[in-house]
N, C-alpha and C positions, 0 to 999 in steps of 0.2 A: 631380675625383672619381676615387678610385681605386678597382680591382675586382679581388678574386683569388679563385682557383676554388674545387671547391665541397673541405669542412672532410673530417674523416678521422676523427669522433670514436671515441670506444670504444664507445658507444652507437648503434649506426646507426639507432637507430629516430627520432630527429633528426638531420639532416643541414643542413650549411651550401651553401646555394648558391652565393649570391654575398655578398662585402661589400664593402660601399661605403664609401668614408670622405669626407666632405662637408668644407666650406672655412665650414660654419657649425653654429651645435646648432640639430637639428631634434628636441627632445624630444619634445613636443605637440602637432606639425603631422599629418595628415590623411594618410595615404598611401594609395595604392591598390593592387590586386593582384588579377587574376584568371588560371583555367586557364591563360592562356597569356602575360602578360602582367607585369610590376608598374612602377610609376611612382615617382619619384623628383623632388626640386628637384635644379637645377644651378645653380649660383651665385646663390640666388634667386629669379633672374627666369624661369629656365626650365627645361624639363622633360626627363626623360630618363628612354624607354621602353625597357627591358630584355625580351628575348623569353627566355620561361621554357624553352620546345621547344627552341633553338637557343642554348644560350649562346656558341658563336663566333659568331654574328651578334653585326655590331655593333650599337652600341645608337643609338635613333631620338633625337637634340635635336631639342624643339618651342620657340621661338619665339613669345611675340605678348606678353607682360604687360611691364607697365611696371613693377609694384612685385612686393614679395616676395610670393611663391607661400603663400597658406595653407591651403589644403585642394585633397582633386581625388581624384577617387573614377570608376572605371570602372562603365558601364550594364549591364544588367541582359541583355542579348540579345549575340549575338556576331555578326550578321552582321546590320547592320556592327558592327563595336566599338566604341562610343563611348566617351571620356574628356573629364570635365568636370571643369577647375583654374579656383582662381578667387585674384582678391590685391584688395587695395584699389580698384582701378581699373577691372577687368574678369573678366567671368566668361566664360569659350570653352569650348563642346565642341569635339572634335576629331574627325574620325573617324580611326581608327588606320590603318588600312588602306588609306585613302586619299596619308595623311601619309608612308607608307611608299615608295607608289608615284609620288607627285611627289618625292620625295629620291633614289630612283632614275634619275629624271628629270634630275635638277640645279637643279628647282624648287625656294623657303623652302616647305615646308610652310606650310601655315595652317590653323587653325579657324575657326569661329562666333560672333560675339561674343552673347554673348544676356541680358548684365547689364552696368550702367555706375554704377561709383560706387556701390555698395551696401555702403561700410564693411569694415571687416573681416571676413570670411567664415571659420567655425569649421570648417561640417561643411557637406557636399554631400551630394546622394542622389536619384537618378535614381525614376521610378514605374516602377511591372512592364514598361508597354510603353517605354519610355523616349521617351514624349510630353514629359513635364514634367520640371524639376530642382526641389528645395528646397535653399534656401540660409539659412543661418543666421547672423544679422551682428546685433549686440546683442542687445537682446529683441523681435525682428524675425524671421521667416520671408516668404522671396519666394521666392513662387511662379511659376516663369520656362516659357517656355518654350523645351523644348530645340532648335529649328530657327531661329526667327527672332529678335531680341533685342524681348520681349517680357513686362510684367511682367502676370501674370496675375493675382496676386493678392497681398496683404500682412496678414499676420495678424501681430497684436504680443494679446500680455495675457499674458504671464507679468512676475514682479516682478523677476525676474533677464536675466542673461546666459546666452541660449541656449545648448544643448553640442550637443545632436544631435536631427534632424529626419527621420523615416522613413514613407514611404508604406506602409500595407500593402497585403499582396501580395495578398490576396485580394478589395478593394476599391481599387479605386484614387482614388475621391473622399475615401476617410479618411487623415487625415496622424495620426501623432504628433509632441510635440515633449516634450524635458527639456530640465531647467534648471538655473542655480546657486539658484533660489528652493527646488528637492528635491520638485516637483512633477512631474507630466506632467500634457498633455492632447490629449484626442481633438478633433480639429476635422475638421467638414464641409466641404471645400472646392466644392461645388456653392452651398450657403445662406454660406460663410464665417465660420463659428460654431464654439463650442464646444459639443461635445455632452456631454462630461465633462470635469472636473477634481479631480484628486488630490488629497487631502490632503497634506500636508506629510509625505514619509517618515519621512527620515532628517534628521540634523543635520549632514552633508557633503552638496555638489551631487549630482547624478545625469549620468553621465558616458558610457555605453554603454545603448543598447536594443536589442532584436530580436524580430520576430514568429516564431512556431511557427506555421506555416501546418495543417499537424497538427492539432494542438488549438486551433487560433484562441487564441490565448494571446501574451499580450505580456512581457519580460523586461526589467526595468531595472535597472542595476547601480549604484554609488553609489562615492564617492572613500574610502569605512571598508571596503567589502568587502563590504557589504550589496546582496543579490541577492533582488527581488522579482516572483513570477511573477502577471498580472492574466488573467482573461479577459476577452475584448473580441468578448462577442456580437452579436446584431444590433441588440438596442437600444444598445448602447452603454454599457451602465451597466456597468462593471466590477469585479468583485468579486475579491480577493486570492484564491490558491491555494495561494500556497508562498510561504516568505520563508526564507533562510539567511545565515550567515552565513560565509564563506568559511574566515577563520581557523580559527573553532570544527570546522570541518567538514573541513578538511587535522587538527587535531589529533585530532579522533577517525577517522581514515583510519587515524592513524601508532599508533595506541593500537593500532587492530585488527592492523594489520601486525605489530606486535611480539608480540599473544599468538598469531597463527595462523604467523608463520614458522617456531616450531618442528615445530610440524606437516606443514610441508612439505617441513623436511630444509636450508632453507636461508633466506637473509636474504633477503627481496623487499621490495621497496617504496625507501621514501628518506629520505634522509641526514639525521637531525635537525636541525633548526636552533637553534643557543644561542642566537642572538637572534633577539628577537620584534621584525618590522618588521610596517609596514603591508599591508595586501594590496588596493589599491583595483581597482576592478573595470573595466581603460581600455577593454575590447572584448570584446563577448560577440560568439559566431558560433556556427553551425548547426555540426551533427555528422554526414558526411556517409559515407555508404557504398553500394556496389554493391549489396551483402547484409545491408542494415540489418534489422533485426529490428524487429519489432512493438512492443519494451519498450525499446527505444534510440532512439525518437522524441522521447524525451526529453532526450537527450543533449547537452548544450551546452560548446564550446570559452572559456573563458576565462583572457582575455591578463592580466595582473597585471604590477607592476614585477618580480616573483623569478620570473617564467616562467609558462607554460601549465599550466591546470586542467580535466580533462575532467569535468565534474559531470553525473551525473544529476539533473535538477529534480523528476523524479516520486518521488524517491526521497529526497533532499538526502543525496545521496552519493556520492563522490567515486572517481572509477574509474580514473582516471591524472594523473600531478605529471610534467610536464617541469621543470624548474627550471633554469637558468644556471648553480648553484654544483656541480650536477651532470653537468655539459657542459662540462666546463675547453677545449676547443678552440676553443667559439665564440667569436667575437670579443665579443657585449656582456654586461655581468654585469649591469646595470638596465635595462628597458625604459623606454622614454617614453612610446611611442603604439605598437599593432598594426592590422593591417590581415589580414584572413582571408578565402582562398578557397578551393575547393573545388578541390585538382587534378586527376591522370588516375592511374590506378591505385590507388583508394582511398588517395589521399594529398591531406594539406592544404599550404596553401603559406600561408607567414607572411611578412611583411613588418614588422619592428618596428627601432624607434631606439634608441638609446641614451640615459640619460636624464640621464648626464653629459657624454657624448664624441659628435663630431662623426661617428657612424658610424650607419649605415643597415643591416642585415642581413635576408638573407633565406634563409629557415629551411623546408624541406620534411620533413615528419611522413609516414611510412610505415606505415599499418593492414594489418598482411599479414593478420590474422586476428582471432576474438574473444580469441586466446590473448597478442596484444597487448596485449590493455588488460591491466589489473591485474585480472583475475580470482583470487584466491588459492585459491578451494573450488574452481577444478576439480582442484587439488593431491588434495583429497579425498576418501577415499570417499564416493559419491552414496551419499545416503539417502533411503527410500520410504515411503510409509503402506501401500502395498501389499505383502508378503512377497514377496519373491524366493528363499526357501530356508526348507525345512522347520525344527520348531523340534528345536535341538539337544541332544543326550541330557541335558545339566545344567543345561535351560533351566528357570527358574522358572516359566516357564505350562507345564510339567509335571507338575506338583505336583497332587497330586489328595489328596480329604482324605478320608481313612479312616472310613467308615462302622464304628458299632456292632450288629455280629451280635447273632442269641439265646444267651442263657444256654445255654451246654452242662448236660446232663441231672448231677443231682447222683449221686453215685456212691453204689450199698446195697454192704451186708454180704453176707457168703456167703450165711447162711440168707435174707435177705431177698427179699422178694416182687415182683418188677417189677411195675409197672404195664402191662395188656395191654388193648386192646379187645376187651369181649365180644363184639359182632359186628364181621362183616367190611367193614358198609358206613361211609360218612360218616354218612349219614342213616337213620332208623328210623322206616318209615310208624306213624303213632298208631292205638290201636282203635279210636278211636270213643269212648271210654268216656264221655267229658266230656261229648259233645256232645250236642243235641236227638233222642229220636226221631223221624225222617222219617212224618212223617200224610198226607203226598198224594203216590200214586204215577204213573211217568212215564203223560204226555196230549201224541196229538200234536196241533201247531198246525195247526190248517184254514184254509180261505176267505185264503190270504197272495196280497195281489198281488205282483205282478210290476214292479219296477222300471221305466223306460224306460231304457234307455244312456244316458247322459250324458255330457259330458266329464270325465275323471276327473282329478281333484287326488293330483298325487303330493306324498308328503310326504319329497320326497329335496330334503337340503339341499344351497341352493347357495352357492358358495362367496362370497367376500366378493367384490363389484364395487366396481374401485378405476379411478378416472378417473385419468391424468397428469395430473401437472402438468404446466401450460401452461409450455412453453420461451417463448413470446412475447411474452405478454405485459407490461404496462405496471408500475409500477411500482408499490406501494401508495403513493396523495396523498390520500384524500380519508376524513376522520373519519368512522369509521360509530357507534361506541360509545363512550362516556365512563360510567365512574361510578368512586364511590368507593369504599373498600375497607373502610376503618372508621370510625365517625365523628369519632375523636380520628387527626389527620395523625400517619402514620409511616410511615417510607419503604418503599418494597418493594425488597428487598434483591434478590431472585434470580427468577425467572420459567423455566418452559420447558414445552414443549409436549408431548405424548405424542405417540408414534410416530406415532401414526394421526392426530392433529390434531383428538381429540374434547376433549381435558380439558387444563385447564391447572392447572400446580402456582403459586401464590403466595409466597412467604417474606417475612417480615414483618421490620421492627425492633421489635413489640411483641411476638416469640416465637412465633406462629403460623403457622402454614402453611393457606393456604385452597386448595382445590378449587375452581376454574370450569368452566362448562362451555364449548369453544373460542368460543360465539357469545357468552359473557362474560352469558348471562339467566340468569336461576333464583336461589335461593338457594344460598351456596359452603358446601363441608364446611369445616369448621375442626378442624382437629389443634393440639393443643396437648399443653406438654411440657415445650419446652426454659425455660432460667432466663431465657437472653440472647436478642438478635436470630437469627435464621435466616442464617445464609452462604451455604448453597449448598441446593438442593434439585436431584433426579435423579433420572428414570425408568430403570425394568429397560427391557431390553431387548424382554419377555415382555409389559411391561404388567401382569404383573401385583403387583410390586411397585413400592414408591419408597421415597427415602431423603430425608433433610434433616439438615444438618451447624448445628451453631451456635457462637456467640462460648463457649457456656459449654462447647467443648471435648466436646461430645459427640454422635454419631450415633443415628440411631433408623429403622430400615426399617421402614415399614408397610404391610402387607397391603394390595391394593386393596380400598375400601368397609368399611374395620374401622378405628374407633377408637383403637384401641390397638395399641401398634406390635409386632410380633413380634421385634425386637433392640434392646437398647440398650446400646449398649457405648462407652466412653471414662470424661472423667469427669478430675479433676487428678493422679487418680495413674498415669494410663497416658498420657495425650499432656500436655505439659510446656509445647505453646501451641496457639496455638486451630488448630482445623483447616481447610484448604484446598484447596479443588476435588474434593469427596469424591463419587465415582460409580462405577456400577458399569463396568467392564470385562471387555473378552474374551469379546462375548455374554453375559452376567453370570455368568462361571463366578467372577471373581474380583470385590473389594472394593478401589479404589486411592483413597488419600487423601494427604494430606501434612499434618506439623505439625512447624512449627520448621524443620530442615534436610534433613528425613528424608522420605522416601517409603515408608507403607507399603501391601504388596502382603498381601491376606488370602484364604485361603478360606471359603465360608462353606454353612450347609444350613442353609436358613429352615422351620421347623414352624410354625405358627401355634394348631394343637390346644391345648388348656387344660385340665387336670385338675382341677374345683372345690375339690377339697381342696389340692391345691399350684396355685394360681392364680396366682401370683408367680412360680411358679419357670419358667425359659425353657428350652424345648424346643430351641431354635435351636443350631446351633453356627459357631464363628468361630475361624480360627488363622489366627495369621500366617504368612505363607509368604519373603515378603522384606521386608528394610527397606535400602533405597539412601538413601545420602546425595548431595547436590553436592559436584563437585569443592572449591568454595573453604568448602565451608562455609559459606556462608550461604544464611538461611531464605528457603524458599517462598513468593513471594506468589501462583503462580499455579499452576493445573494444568491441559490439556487431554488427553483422549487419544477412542479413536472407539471405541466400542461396537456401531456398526451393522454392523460385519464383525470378521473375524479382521488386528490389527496390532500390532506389535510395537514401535510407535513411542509412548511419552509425552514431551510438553513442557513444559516447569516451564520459570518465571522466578524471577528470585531477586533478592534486595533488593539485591547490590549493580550488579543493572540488566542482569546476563545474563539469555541465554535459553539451555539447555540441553537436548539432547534424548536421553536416554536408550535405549536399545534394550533393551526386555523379554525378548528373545530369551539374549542373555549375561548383563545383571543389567549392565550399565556404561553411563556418561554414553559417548555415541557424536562427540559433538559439542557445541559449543557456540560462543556468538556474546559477546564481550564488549560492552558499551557500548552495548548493543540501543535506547534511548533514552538521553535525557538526565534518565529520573528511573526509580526502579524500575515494571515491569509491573506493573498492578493486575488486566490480565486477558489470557488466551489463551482462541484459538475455531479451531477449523479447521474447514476446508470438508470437511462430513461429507454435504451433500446430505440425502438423507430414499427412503424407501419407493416414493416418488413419482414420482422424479426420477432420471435417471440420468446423470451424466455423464462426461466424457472420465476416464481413468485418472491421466493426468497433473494433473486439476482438484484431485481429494485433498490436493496436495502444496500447499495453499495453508495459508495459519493467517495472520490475524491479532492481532495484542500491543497494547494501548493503554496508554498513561501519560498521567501529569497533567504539564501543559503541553507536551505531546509529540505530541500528537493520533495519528492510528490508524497503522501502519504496514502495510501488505501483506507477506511472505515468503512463499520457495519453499523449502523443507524440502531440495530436491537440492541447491541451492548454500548453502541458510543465508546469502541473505542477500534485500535489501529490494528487493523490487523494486518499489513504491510506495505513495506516501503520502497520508495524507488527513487536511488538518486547515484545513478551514472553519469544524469544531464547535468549541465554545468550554468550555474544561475546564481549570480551574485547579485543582481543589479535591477534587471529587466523584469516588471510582470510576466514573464511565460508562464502561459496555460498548459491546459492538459485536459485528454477528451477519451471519452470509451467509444469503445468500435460496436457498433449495432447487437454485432452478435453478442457484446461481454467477456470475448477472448483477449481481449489486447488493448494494451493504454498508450497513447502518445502523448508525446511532453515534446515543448520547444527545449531551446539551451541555448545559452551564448557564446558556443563554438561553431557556430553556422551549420549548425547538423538538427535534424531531428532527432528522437529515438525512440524505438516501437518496445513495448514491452510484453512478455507472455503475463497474465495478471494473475500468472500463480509461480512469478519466481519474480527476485528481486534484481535480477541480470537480464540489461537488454536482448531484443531478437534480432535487430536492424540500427544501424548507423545509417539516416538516411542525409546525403552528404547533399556537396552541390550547390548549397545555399550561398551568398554574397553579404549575410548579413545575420546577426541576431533574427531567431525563429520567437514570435511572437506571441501567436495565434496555432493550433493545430486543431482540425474539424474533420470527422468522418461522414463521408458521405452516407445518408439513412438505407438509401437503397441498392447502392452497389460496391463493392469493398474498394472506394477509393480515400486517398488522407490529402488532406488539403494544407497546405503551410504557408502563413504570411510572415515575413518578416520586417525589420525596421526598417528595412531602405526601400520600403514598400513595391517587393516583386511577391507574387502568389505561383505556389508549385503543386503539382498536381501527381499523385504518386498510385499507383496501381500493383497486381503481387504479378512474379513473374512469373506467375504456369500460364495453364490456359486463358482463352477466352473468357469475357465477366460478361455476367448477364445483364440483359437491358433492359431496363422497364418500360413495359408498353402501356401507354394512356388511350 
């Protein structure tokens, strides 16, 4: 085997260390590699340790196996270093350090034999303390021990040929193991059992796994490309989190690279590929840094035959492509098999084969920073919910709308007579004349007692007593209220709560809008109007108005506690399609809706007075002030923007599956995200908080987007882009929404398995199955002031959900 120094490529943020060129193809074989170390066959039969710190040191030949070498994988601690190869004949730890210092000696090194005749061995894998090995030899796991040659245990029940077998780190009695059957399973090695088994994934083996010690979460990857993330709680029962698919996921990467590099002034990212090869998944690994961040815990390295993939799991998105055909220096252009460690200076060290040619490579990855990875929006202007600059002299939220004065006095003739007040006062005491004469003159009052002092009641009002919301508390799980809303099933389209969390608005699919009270008792107000279903309903800011949009293309504000609306405007010949996401903004000084591709921005003065003779006719007034289109032209399915302060930020999605965000400030799209899911937005919500509640400045900047078959996404509005995902809930079909909880702890999503589901919003696995439902969940709304979740579904019942500790506080007005 031959070795030449490390590569010089164009790209220094991979480098070649060493290559090796072998006397056999070692495609599929097993190799190892740690901070300081990596391992290699030599002719086979034996091994050869390469010290990563020192490449003039020579390299350490081990000695002891009779047959070809097929796996061997370095332990989990470094002092001592263990390495354990194994071939038909025998399985040996080594200590390294040991082997080093009798070869200095003029001693054969030796190891440990501690397996004998166990078949062919695939995959090895040391436990956390490096007590134990698992060895993986047909559909067989031997559980060896690592000091004396000792089989501790043998678990066989899968229907295949084992591929890889891992202790997790956080238990060390639990093993996993995959297979070519496309299963996994969790086994107790204390009872010697299965405590779970997977379903049948995918329709290729399963060929890499890895624990997230993090999130207790398990990752297994498959020979098509298919990447599925499980949790693995303390019962054991494991439920899916994320599933991706690798190809689809480098392709919407290169989709985004191509509309945001003009933006950035230059070409970033990587080199298309005209042909479409496979991308099997041979080695997933940890993501590791000095200065890892809270939201890169997620961050997982995968090996592939065309090179290194850095994916976010929480996200299913793709943050860096090494690729081969982008590295013309290195020596391999197909990997066979990777091996992944963690080096020194936040740098990885790769060890991968070749998966035609007889060559061994090992490859060091350099993270100088986050400006390494593929960030493209810090290229960007950062964008804020919060203003960072007053608004600008030709800003549309400057527009204010011209009041109608009095009548100017009509003008007389020369000789004519003005009109003058005869006196000089406003008012003119009366004679008397009208009134009764007075028959009993002034009597004073005698014998009056005398009060005692009392306490005196003042009748000075006090101001409204508003309790916090609880930052703490638990989550709403436990059904407090159920009814139903009408007696003929129709969905409830739209839901929301008033500022203050006393009343809630309904919107119906049979054209109604109902009034609750927030504890969901009493009898509801019914408004009624619209021809078609209800789309959107939305509280003033004041409270004291509200609004509701419908399918038949028209708006109507209504007073609060008045039947009758005081505007109704739209109608077929002013919006051209039905309207979406219509509420008020800007403290309610303005009116923002969308229909079709357009955004309109309105002002408006609400009178509600009625003059019985013109009873019809509307005192109100409405002008439009802007109308913004989307860049590509295509229509609105969604709008969000925040009315509980002054921002300049609204967010529209648009059918052809962007997300857009506009700045009210100049009247222009500011930004935008192509390819935001895999099917158009059916809804936007940001983290708007409530009255109640106050949070960090930076919390604002969050918004959630949902789509059918997409399930919910997380973003951060400064970078525009994901930074996590949540789809446990099951939504093929239905609009289901999705809402943050006041404090910013927790997200709910409907789903079309008659359940809710509560989420913590810094993991991608639900908190709460909230069950119980009779129908598709529709609609989910948090109450602003006290930790309750509100649920409509399509057969139009409304559920009312509270946490189950203590007592919730109540707001007093």
């Amino acid at each position: 085997m031959d070795g030449c120094g490390e590569g010089s490529g164009t790209n220094r943020l991979m480098v070649e260390k060493l290559s090796l060129s072998c006397d056999r193809l070692l495609s599929h074989l097993q190799l190892a590699c740690c901070p300081s170390h990596c391992a290699s066959p030599l002719q086979g039969k034996d091994l050869l340790i390469h010290c990563l710190l020192d490449t003039e040191l020579k390299a350490l030949r081990l000695t002891g196996h009779h047959g070809d070498i097929s796996a061997m994988v370095f332990g989990t601690g470094r002092d001592p270093l263990l390495l354990c190869s194994a071939s038909a004949d025998y399985v040996i730890v080594w200590d390294i350090r040991r082997c080093y210092r009798r070869t200095r000696e003029g001693v054969v090194a030796s190891g440990t034999v501690i397996g004998t005749l166990l078949g062919k061995v695939v995959h090895l894998s040391f436990c956390p303390c490096d007590e134990r090995v698992a060895a993986c030899s047909g559909v067989k796991v031997y559980i060896l021990n690592s000091n004396i040659e000792e089989v501790l245990s043998v678990l066989a029940g899968h229907l295949g040929p084992l591929t890889a077998a891992e202790f997790c780190p956080w238990d060390k009695d639990i093993l996993v193991s995959i297979s070519e059957d496309r299963t996994f399973k969790v086994w107790g090695l204390k009872m010697e059992q299965i405590l779970y088994q997977s379903a049948v994934l995918s329709a290729s083996p399963l060929l890499s796994m890895l624990f997230l010690e993090k999130s207790r979460q398990l990752v297994t990857g498959s020979a098509d490309g298919q990447v599925w993330s499980f949790t693995l709680p303390e019962d054991h029962r494991c439920h899916l989190v994320t599933k991706l698919d690798l190809h689809k996921v480098q392709q919407r990467h290169q989709r985004h690279l191509d509309t945001v590099a003009p933006q950035t002034g230059g070409v970033l990212g990587i080199t298309p590929d005209p042909v479409e090869t496979a991308k099997p998944v041979l080695r997933i690994g940890p993501y590791h840094r000095l200065d890892i961040d809270h939201e890169q815990q997620s961050w997982v390295w995968m090996g592939s035959s065309d090179g290194l993939y850095l994916v976010d799991l929480g996200t299913s998105e793709l943050h860096m492509t090494l690729l081969f055909r982008d590295h013309p220096n290195l020596s391999i252009t197909m990997a066979g098999s990777w091996a992944m460690s963690q080096g020194l200076d936040n740098s990885m060290i790769f060890v991968v084969t070749s998966l035609f040619e007889a060559l061994v490579s090992v490859l060091e990855v350099r993270l100088l920073g986050s400006g390494s990875v593929d960030n493209l929006c810090q290229h960007l202007e950062r964008l804020s919910v919060m203003p960072s600059a007053p608004l600008m002299p030709e800003s549309p939220l400057n527009a204010e709308l011209k009041k109608k004065g009095p009548k100017p006095p009509t003008k007389t003739g020369k000789r004519g007579v003005k009109e003058q007040p005869l006196v000089f006062h406003t008012q003119v005491k009366s004679s008397g004349y009208t009134q009764c004469p007075r028959m009993t003159m002034f009597s004073p009052k005698t014998n009056v007692q005398k009060k005692t002092p009392g306490p005196t009641k003042t009748n000075k009002k006090i101001g409204c007593l508003v309790s916090e919301y609880p930052g703490d508390t638990a989550a709403p799980s436990v059904p407090h209220t159920n009814l139903s809303t009408v007696k003929t099933p129709t969905p409830v389209c739209c839901t929301q709560y008033s500022g203050d969390g006393k009343q809630i608005l309904c919107g119906l699919g049979d054209r109604s809008v109902l009034l609750y009270k927030s504890s969901l008792t009493g009898t509801p107000a019914v408004y009624t109007g619209h021809d078609k279903a209800v789309s959107s309903v939305a509280w003033s800011h004041s409270r004291q108005w509200w609004l509701s949009a419908s399918e038949d293309r028209t708006l109507r504000i209504w007073p609060t506690g008045s039947p009758e609306p005081a505007v109704t405007m739209g109608g077929d010949e002013k919006f051209s399609k039905t309207i979406r996401g219509a509420q008020f903004y800007y403290l309610d000084k303005f009116l923002l809706l969308a229909s079709g591709p357009s955004l309109h921005l309105y002002l408006y003065h609400l009178d509600n007075t009625q003059d019985d003779i013109k009873r019809y006719q509307q005192r109100s007034a409405i002008k439009l002030t802007r109308c913004l289109e989307t860049k590509s032209g295509t229509d609105i399915t969604a709008v969000s923007v925040i009315n509980d302060f002054y921002s300049y930020i609204v967010l529209v999605s648009g059918a052809d599956r962007s997300i857009q965000v506009l700045d009210m400030n100049t009247g222009t799209v500011a930004s935008q995200h192509p390819d935001a899911h895999s099917r158009a937005v059916h809804h936007i919500t940001q983290n708007k908080g409530s009255m109640f509640s106050s949070q960090t400045p930076d919390s604002y900047n969050l918004f959630l987007t949902s789509a059918v078959t997409d399930g919910v996404k997380l973003w951060d509005l400064r970078t525009l882009r994901c930074v996590r995902r949540y789809e446990n809930h099951l939504n093929r079909c239905h609009p289901c929404t999705a809402a943050f909880s006041p404090c910013g702890r927790f997200i709910a999503s409907g789903s079309e398995d008659n359940c809710a589901y509560v989420y913590d919003i810094r993991s991608s696995s639900y908190l709460h199955k909230l069950q119980r439902h009779s129908d598709t969940i529709l609609n989910v709304t948090f109450n602003p002031a006290t930790p309750e979740l509100l649920t409509g579904t399509l057969d139009g019942r409304l559920s009312l959900f509270r946490p189950g500790n203590a007592a919730i506080r109540v707001t007093l007005s």
